[in-house]
C-alpha positions, 0 to 999 in steps of 0.5 A: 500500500503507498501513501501520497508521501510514503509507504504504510510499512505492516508488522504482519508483512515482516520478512528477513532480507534475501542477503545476509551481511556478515561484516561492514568496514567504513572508511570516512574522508571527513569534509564539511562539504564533501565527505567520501564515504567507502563501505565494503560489505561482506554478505551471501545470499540467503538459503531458499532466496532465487538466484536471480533475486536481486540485492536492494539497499536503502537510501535517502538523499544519497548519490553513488560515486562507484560501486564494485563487486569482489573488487571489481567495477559492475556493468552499469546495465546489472544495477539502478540507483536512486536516492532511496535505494540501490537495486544490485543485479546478477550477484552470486549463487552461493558463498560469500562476496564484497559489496563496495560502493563509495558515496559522497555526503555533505555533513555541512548542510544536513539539517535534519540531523539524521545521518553525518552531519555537523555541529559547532565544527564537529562531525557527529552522526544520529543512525535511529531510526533510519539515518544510516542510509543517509551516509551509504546504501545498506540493509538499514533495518534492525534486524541485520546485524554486523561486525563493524571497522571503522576508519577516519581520515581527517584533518588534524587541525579540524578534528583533534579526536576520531571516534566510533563504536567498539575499540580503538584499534590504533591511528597516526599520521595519514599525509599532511595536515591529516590523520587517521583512527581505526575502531573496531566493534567485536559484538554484531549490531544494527546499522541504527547503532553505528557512530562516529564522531570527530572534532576538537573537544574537551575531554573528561576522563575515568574508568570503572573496574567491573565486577570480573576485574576488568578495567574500563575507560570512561570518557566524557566528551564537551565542547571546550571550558565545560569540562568541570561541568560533566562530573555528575554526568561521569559520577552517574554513569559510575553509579549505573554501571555498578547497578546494573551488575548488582541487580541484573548481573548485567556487565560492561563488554567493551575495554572504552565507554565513551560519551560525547555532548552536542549542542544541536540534537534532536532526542536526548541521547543515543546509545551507540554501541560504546560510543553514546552521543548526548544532548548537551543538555543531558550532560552539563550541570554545575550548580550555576546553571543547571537545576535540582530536575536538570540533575535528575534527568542527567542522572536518569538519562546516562542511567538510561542510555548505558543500561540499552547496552544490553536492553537493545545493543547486546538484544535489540529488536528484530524491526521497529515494530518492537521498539518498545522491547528495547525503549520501554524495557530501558525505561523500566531500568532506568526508574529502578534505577533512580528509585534507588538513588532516590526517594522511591516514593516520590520517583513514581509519583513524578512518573505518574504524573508524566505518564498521565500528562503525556501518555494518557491524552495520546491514548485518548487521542487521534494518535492513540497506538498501541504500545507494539503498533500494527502499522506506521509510515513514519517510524520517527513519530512512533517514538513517544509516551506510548512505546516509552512510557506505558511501554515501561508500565508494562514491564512493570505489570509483569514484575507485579503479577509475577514477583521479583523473584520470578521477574529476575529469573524472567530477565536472566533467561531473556539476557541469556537466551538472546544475547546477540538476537534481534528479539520479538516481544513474543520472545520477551514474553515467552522466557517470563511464561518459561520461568514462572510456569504462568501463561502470559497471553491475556496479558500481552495484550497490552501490547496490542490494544491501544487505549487506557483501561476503566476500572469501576471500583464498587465495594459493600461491607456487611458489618453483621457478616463482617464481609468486605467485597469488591466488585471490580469491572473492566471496559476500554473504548474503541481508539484508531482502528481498534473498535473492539477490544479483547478483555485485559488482564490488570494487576490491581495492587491494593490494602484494606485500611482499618478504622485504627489505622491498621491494614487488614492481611486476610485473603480474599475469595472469588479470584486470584489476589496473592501478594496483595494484587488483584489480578483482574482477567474477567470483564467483572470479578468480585472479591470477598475478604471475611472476618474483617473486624471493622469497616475497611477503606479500599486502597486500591491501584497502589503505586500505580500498579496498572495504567488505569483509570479508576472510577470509585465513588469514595467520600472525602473522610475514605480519602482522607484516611487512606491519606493519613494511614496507608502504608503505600506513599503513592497511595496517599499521594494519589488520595490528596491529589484526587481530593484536589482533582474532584473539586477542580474538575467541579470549579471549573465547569461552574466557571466554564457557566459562569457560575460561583466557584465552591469554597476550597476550605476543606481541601485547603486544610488538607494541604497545609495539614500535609505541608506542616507534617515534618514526619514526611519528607520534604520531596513528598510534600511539596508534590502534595501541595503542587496542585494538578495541572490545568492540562491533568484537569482537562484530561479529567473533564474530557470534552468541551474543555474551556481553557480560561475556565480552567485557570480561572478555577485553578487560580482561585483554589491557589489563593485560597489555599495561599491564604490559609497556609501563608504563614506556614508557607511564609517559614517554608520558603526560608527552608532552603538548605544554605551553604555549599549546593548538593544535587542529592534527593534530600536537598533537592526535596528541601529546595522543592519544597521551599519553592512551592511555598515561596509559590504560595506565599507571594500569591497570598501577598499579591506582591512580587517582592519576595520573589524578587528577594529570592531572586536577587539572593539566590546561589543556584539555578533551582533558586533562581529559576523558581523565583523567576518562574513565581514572577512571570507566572503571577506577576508579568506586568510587575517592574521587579520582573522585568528587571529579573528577566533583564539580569537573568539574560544579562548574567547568562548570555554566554550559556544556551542551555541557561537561556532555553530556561528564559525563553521557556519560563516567559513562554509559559506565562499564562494568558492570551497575551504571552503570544505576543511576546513569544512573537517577539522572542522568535524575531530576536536575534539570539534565537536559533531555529536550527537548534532543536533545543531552542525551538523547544524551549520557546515553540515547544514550551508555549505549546504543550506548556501554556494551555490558555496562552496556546489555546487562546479563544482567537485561535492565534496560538495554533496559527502560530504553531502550524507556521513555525512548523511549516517551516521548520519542517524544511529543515528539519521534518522531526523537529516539526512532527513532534511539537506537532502533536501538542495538537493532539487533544484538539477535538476535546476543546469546545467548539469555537476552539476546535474550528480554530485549531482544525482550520490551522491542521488544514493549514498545514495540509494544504502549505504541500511539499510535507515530509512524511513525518508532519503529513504522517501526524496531521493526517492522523489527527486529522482523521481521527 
């Protein structure tokens, strides 16, 4: 099937390629504008394949040079080439041959940054997804996997260092003004792992003596003068590497681990066999410039990228249809990981919350998938919340009905059984189906139906009998060409919460409930606990156990005892916050109508209860007390979503709550640890909770001047980037804010990741207003269109960030984003696809904002001349 801008590419019509490769060898000739790039491929025809089939590589936008069989020039009547494909005819029967073609590229003026390209003077390559046959004519799939050489010629002047993949092998003078570095890759892997990298960086380095005694050099790469800020980078990868041994016995294989920073990226980082590339953004920190969430997220992505050593590099994944199995796996290590480096509690109440920001509405939308789709067009698009995040849950889920002991007994077998496979997730699945004995095929449904499970919750407790029952029933609605769905099979954990406080240990009859879980497989179960010596609360999807929604009728005294008493801090964090999202929900309908907003006493007393109690620890109150975002309260109302309503509701729940806590907030906000700055989990939960309530003191004052002193005063970027953010955010029109912006862009002029700060924080400034000034930003002369992390801290900020700025009644905002992506989508169609998809919840607004925000997706349709990756999405949405 063909499309007007590319082909529809199907999971059922997988089938492995005629030709299997067995090593590549690359030699490049670096050169800004023509780079000479010489691939000597070593294959053989496929048992079964006709002889008479021929050899077809990909391509994109690449023009052959020469191409030679075993050394030989080929009769230019036996081949076609064509900027997207390579067609080689007449090639041998049987036995192995040498495949030569030589190609030029120009690094220089590849904006889309796939393939070679150049950035700040180095050469730097992205392969993921299909970036590899932006440099040379191959089989860029993932499921063709190779023994690597690689040889790099360049000038020395130019590029001081010469990396790839694997281990060095040796390098020196080429001729003059150039040298040369030859690398080689002992293990197989993809074309989608492939890196290189050269040019005059600063280097970082360490190394890591791992569990059987090997050492391993550790090298950090940055652009000169940043070296003294990849310390925590190294200090993280140090750290995930001696987890990955302790909890998954999961060891390093090669003699080098390298990273190296850019500036102009467009995902966060890359886990290049040996060789990761980053954004610089998840790289440098130091305590000037970086904040307590900057540190995190170094932290979690360098954990993120060194685990896909074994959870996608040593087992990748058989075609991108699985790409969940090497992703969502991954980013089920990496919050492991940064569990145990930090509060538990507060990690997954920070996932949750992404998961239902981002991940939820996609399912909700007309870009719902499931987290293994059927079918794609682009395959870049396909790289979100779904295949990441709920793909994550997942795994999570299988951890959960199984049990540690089995799950670790799942992963060694997986680990063991396919190191060196390209895998399926019936592969994944079928090694956690062999060490447990469970059958695990309800379950992995959840890996082909899209769409978020409802879980109405009933309960009846019959104090004569002493019987509690559940009653637990499942439905999920129809989503993008999936109308019916199969019945899934949810692991509900949950606690029975006594009047004293205590939690209730007996075992439930009518279904499988082991460990504390209800395993929910029929369309409705009911559960029945006996000898329950007083009414029970119902604590149920305990730490989020499943990605659900959960619909239960529980009065505000249940929430609040699950609150005071549950064991589970998820759990008590999910009753504050859904205590705070019922009476948001309600506030802002009454405002949509035009009605009187209810008084937000009670749930103010809750919140100040829980930021006053010094027995829970500062991270977990300062979650508590940041109230739901407008964007989790839409999801909430779910159709004829006003916007202003929302943040008039909002707002006014905030006053109310500043005002009866200002002065616990007050004392608060002076609680920032002093003296020397630590990124560690306690005082980054002090700084939090300072912050917030530094938030709620200067709304109850309605002046900007504490927050101004914050500002002047502060000694880090958490400090002075929460007081900046209080100012635009509360009081754009102020005096002392336009001062603070000032001396903010002043102080940091030098430093692009420091402004993407700027930018971002004006670009979220509530109100129709904002688009003005972001107008005015985009026509100033510091900002970089080219640069992906610029785009997104101003374009991508205002329009997944700023829900009445963006969704202004007038429709200015979405006209705003369809140019910018029209344009940009020239140079670089990635970038343009997924800011995109902050469209993507457009047919839940109220009807004047939805005709706005259609006639703006039509806009784009008609501009012409699309990538497939922006025609993909605004189709999609479009239609659905």
């Amino acid at each position: 099937m063909r499309t007007e801008t590319g082909q529809v590419f199907k999971l059922k019509d997988y089938r492995p390629t005629d030709f299997v490769v067995e090593r590549i060898d690359l030699t490049f000739e670096l050169d800004p504008k023509e780079t000479k790039v010489i691939s000597r491929v070593i294959m053989h025809r496929r048992e079964g394949v006709p002889a008479d089939a021929p050899l077809v590589l990909d391509g994109d936008e690449v023009s052959l040079d020469s191409l030679q069989i075993d050394g030989a020039d080929i009769e230019r009547s036996l081949y076609d080439a064509a900027p997207d494909s390579l067609t080689i005819r007449g090639l041998p029967a049987s036995g192995p041959f040498e495949v030569t073609v030589a190609t030029t590229i120009s690094p220089e003026t590849n904006t889309k940054l796939m393939g070679l390209y150049r950035t700040n003077g180095v050469y730097c390559t992205q392969c993921e997804a299909e970036g590899f046959r932006r440099i040379t004519y191959f089989y860029d799939r993932p499921d063709v996997l190779a023994v690597y050489t690689v040889t790099i010629i360049a000038s020395k002047d130019e590029a001081k260092y010469l990396l790839s993949n694997g281990n060095y092998l040796g390098g020196g003078n080429y001729d003059e003004g150039r040298h040369f570095a030859a690398w080689f890759d002992p293990h197989p892997k993809p074309s989608y792992l492939f890196a290189l990298v050269a040019g005059d960086l600063g280097l970082v380095e360490d190394s890591f003596t791992t569990l059987s005694g090997r050492e391993v050099a550790l090298k950090i790469y940055v652009e000169h003068g940043k070296e003294g800020r990849a310390g925590y980078a190294m200090d993280a990868l140090k750290r995930s590497m001696k987890w990955d041994e302790e909890v998954y016995g999961c060891e390093y294989d090669l003699d080098i681990f390298q990273i190296v920073a850019v500036s102009d990226f467009n995902m966060g980082a890359m886990e290049n066999k040996g060789l990761n590339v980053f954004n610089d953004k998840y790289v440098l920190a130091d305590p000037e410039t970086a904040t307590d969430a900057d540190y995190a997220n170094i932290e979690a992505i360098i954990a993120h990228e060194y685990f896909h050593n074994w959870t996608g590099n040593r087992i990748t994944c058989r075609d991108w249809f699985q790409l969940c199995l090497k992703e969502g796996l991954t980013v089920f290590r990496d919050h492991a990981f940064s569990a145990d480096q930090r509060s538990a509690a507060v990690k997954r109440i920070a996932e949750i919350r992404l998961l239902k920001a981002h991940q939820f509405p996609e399912d909700a939308g007309p870009l719902a998938h499931p987290v293994r789709p059927e079918a794609y067009r682009e395959i870049n698009n396909f790289y979100t919340a779904t295949v990441y995040e709920k793909g994550s849950e997942v795994v999570g889920m299988i951890r959960t009905i199984l049990g540690r002991g089995d799950f670790r007994k799942g992963m060694d077998l997986y680990f063991q059984r396919h190191d060196g496979d390209a895998a399926t997730i019936e592969d994944f699945l079928a090694c956690f189906a062999e060490a447990s004995g469970r059958d695990l095929k309800q379950f992995s449904l959840w890996y082909s139906q899209a769409g978020t499970p409802s879980v109405s919750v009933s309960t009846d407790w019959n104090e004569a009998k002493k019987t509690f029952k559940v009653t637990l029933e499942q439905s999920l609605a129809p989503t993008p060409g999936q109308s019916r769905k199969a019945l899934m099979h949810i692991p509900l954990a949950y606690g029975l919460i006594l009047p004293d406080g205590a939690e209730f240990d007996g075992r439930p009859t009518g279904g499988e409930a082991g460990g504390g879980v209800f395993q929910l497989t029929r369309r409705k179960q009911t559960f029945t606990f006996t000898d329950v010596p007083g009414r029970p609360v119902l604590s149920i999807n305990r730490g989020f156990s499943a990605p659900v929604n959960i619909a239960m009728e529980q009065s505000a005294a249940d929430l609040a005892h699950i609150a005071r008493h549950d064991s589970d801090g998820v759990a008590r964090w999910q009753a504050i916050n859904e205590q705070a999202t019922r009476h948001l929900v309600t506030a802002s309908r009454l405002a949509r109508d035009g009605r009187n907003l209810p008084s937000a006493q009670e749930l103010a007393d809750i919140l100040v209860a829980v930021a006053a109690d010094e027995s829970l620890e500062p991270a977990f109150r300062a979650q508590a007390l940041a109230l739901p975002a407008e964007s989790d309260i839409a999801r909430e109302i779910g159709s004829n979503i006003d916007p202003d309503a929302i943040h008039t509701a909002r707002e006014a729940v905030l006053m109310e709550v500043a005002r009866a806590g200002f002065d616990l907030f007050a004392r608060l906000a002076e609680g920032a640890p002093k003296g020397q700055y630590s990124p560690g989990a306690e005082d980054a939960g002090k700084r939090a909770l300072a912050g917030i309530a530094m938030s709620y003191a200067a709304i109850a004052e309605g002046s900007p001047a504490r927050a101004k002193a914050a500002f002047d005063a502060a000694d880090n970027m958490t400090v002075l980037s929460q007081a900046l953010q209080v100012l635009t955010q509360n009081f754009p029109a102020a005096r002392e804010t336009g001062e603070a912006l000032d001396a903010f862009k002043a102080r940091f002029a030098g430093d692009p990741l420091a402004l993407d700060k700027w930018y971002s924080i004006q670009a979220t400034a509530p109100g129709a207003e904002t688009r003005a000034r972001v107008e005015e930003l985009l026509a100033s002369s510091d900002f970089d269109r080219t640069n992906p992390n610029r785009v997104r801290s101003l374009i991508g900020a205002f329009s997944s960030g700023n829900p009445t700025g963006f969704n202004a009644a007038d429709g200015g905002g979405y006209r705003l984003l369809a140019r910018e992506v029209i344009d940009i989508d020239k140079r670089n169609p990635q970038l343009a696809a997924r800011l995109l998809t902050a469209m993507r919840s457009w047919r839940s607004l109220e009807p004047g904002r939805q005709e706005q925000a259609r006639l703006a997706l039509v806009s784009i349709r008609a501009a012409g001349n699309l990538s497939t990756d922006v025609s993909d999405i605004v189709d999609r949405m479009l239609a659905g």
